[in-house]
Kinemage of the C-alpha trace (Angstrom):
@kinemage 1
@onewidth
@group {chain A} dominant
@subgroup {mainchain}
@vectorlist {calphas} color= white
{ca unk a 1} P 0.000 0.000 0.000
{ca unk a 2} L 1.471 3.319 -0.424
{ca unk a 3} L 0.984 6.258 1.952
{ca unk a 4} L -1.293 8.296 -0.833
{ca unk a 5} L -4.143 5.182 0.603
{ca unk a 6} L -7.332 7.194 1.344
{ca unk a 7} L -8.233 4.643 3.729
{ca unk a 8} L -4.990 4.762 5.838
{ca unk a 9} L -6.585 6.541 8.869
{ca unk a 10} L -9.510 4.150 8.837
{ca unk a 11} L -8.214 1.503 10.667
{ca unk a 12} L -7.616 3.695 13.986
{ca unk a 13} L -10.459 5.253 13.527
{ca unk a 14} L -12.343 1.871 13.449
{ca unk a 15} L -10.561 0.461 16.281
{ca unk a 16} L -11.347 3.393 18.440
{ca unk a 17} L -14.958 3.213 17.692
{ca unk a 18} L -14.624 -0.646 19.104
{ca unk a 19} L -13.495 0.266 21.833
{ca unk a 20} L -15.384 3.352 22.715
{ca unk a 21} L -17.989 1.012 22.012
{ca unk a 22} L -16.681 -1.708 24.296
{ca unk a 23} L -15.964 0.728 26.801
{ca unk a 24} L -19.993 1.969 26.889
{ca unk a 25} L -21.165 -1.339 26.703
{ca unk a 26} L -18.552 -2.778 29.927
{ca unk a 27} L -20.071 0.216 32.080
{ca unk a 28} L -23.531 0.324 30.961
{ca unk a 29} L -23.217 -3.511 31.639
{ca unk a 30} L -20.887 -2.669 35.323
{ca unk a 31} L -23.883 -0.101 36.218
{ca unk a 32} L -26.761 -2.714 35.440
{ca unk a 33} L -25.114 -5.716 37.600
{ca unk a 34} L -24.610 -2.785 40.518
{ca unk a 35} L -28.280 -2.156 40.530
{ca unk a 36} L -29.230 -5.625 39.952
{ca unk a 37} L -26.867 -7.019 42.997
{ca unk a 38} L -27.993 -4.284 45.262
{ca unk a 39} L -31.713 -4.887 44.985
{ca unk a 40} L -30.553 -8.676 45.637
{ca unk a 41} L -28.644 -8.047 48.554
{ca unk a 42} L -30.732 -6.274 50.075
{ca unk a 43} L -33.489 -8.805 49.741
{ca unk a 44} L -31.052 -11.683 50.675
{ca unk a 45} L -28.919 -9.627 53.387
{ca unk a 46} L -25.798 -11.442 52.215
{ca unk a 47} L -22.329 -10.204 50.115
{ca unk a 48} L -23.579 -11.250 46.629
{ca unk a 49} L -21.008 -9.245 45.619
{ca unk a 50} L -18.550 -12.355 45.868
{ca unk a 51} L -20.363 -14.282 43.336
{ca unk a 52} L -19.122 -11.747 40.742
{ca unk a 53} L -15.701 -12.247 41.995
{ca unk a 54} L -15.233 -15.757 39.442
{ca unk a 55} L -17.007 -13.838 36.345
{ca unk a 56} L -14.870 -10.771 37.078
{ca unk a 57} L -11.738 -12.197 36.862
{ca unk a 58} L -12.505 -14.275 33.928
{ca unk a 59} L -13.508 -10.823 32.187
{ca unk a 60} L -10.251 -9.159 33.203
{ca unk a 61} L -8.159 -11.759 32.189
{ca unk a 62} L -9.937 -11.615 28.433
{ca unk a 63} L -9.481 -8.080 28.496
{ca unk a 64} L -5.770 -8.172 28.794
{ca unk a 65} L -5.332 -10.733 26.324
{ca unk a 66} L -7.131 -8.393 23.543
{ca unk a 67} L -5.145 -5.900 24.699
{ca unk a 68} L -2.128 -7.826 24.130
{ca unk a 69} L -3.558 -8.869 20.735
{ca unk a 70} L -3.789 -5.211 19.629
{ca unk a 71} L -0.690 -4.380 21.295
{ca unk a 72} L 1.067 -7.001 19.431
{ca unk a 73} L -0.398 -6.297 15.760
{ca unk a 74} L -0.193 -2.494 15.978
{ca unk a 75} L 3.712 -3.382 16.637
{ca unk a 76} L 4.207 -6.058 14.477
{ca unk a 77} L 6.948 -4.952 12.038
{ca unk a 78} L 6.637 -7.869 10.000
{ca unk a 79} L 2.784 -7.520 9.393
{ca unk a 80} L 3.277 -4.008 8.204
{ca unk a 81} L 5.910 -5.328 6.013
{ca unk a 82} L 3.480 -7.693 4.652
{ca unk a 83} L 0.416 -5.462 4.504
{ca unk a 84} L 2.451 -3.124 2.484
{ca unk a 85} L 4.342 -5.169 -0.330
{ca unk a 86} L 2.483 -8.713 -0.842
{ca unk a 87} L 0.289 -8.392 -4.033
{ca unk a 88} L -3.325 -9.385 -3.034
C-alpha cells in the first residue's frame, strides 16, 4: 500500500470506535449488575457481591489478552511489512 491510501486513517479510527464502544457497553453492563446485585442483597442480606468475583476475573483476564492482541499487531513490524508489499 502506499501512503497516498485514502483509507490509511480508517483503521484507527475503526478500532477506536470498538473500543469506545466496548468501553460503553462494559459500564452500561458494570452499572446494570450494581443495581441488579444491590436490589438482591438487600433482599437476601448477604455479600452477593462475591459471586461476581469468578465472572470478574474471567472478564479481566480476556481483556488483557485483547489488549495484548492489539498491542502485538499495531507493533508487528513484520505484518506491516506484509500489509504493504504482498500483491493481493
Amino acid at each position: 500500500m502506499s501512503d497516498s491510501n485514502p483509507t490509511r486513517g480508517w483503521f484507527a479510527v475503526g478500532i477506536g470506535l470498538i473500543i469506545l464502544g466496548g468501553a460503553v457497553y462494559g459500564l452500561a453492563a458494570f452499572v446494570g449488575i450494581g443495581f441488579a446485585i444491590s436490589s438482591v442483597s438487600a433482599e437476601a442480606g448477604g455479600p452477593v457481591w462475591a459471586i461476581l468475583l469468578i465472572p470478574g476475573l474471567a472478564g479481566l483476564g480476556f481483556l488483557i489478552l485483547l489488549a495484548k492482541v492489539v498491542v502485538d499487531r499495531l507493533n508487528n513490524a513484520e505484518d506491516d511489512h506484509y500489509s504493504r508489499n504482498v500483491d493481493k
